[in-house]
C-alpha positions in Angstrom: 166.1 33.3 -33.5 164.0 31.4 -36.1 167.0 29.3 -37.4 167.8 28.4 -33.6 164.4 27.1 -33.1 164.7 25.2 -36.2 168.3 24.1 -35.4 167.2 23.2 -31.7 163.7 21.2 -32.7 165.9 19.4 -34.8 167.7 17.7 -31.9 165.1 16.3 -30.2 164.1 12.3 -30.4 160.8 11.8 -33.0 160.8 15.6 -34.4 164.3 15.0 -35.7 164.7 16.6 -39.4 161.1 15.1 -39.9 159.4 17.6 -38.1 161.6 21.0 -38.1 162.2 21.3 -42.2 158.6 22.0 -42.6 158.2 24.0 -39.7 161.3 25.8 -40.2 160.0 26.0 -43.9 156.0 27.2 -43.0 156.1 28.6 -39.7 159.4 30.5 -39.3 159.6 31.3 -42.8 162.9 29.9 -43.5 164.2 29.2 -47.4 164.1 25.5 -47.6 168.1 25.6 -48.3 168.6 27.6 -44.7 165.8 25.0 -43.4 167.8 21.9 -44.8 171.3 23.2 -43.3 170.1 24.3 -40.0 168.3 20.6 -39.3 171.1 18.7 -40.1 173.4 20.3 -38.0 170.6 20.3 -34.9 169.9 16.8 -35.3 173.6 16.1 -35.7 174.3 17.3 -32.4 173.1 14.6 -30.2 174.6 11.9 -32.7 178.6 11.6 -30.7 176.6 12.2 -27.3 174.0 8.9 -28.3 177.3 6.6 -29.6 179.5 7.4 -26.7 176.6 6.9 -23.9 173.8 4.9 -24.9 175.2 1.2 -24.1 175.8 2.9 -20.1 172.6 4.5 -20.2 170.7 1.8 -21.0 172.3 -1.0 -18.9 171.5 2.0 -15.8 168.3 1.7 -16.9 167.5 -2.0 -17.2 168.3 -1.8 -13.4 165.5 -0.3 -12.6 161.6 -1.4 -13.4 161.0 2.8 -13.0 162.2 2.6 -16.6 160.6 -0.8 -17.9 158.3 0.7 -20.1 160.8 2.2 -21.7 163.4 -0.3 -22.1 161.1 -2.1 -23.7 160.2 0.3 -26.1 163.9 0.9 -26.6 164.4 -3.0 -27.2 161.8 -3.6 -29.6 162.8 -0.9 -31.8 166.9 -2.3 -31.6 165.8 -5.5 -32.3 163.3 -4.5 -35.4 166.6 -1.8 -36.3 169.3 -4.2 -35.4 168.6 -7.1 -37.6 169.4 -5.5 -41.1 171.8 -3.7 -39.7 174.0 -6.4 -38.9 174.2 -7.7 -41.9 174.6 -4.9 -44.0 176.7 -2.6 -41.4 177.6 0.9 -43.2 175.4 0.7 -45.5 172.5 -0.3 -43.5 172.9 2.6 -41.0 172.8 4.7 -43.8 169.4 3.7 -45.3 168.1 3.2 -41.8 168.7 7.1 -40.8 168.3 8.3 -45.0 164.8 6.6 -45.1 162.6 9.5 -43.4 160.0 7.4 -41.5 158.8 7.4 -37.9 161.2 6.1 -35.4 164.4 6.3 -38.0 166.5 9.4 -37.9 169.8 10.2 -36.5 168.6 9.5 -32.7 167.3 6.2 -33.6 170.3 5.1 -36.0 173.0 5.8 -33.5 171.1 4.0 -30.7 171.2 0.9 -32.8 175.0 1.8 -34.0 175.9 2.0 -30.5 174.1 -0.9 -29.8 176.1 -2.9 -31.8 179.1 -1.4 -31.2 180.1 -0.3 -34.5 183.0 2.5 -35.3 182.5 5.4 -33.9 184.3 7.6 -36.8 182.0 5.2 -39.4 178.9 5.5 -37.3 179.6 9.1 -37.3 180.1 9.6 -41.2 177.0 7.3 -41.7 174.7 9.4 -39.9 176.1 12.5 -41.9 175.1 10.8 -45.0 172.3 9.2 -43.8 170.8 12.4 -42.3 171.6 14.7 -45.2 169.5 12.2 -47.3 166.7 12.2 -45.1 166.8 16.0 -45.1 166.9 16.1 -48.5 164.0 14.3 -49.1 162.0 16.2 -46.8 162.7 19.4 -48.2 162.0 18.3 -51.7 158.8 16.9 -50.1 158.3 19.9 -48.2 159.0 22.3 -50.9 157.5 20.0 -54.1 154.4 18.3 -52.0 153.5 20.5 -48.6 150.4 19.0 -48.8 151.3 15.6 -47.9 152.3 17.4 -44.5 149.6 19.5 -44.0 150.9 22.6 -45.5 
């Protein structure tokens, strides 16, 4: 049930890989290896969902002022994404979800892929490198540093 949680906290916007490694790690008393898998396949999930849908979703949205708060959130952060990503593509979507800060992940990176309308099958690829970095480094954090998250 532990590595469902963990898979499942995974998938959600913000927590992302981020935030369910070390939980999956210190609360649920995963192995960081079990950890690592199980959060990149949850926050891989969402990742075909976000490229196919995101464009219609958020055109639906700017309809509506009910959800001008958050399209403006939304905008800001694929404008501040967008800009290096256009110019270095692939490569750039990779760094952008592999770099484990706040507001960059998988969620955030296929948002901004979609956004520009780049390959599906290389979006796709991209995040799966770009999220297995991320995890990485957050289990070698997790594991090698716990106290730089509270652990």
């Amino acid at each position: 049930m532990n590595i469902i949680k963990t898979m499942l906290l995974a998938a959600v916007p913000l927590m992302e890989q981020k935030g369910a490694i070390p939980l999956g790690i210190y609360k649920y008393g995963l192995s960081p290896m079990t950890a690592f898998i199980v959060t990149l396949i949850g926050s891989f999930l969402p990742v075909p969902f976000v490229l196919i849908l995101f464009n219609s979703i958020f055109a639906f949205m700017k309809k509506h002022e009910v959800f001008g708060q958050i399209n403006r959130f939304i905008e800001r952060k694929l404008e501040k994404g967008s800009k290096d990503m256009e110019k270095y593509k692939e490569l750039g979507l990779i760094i952008f979800i592999g770099i484990p800060l706040p507001t960059t992940g998988l969620w955030t990176g296929s948002a901004i892929a979609s956004f520009l309308r780049l390959d599906f099958k290389k979006s796709m690829a991209c995040a799966i490198i770009g999220g297995t970095i991320s995890g990485a480094i957050i289990t070698f954090i997790s594991v090698y540093f716990p106290h730089m998250l509270g652990y």
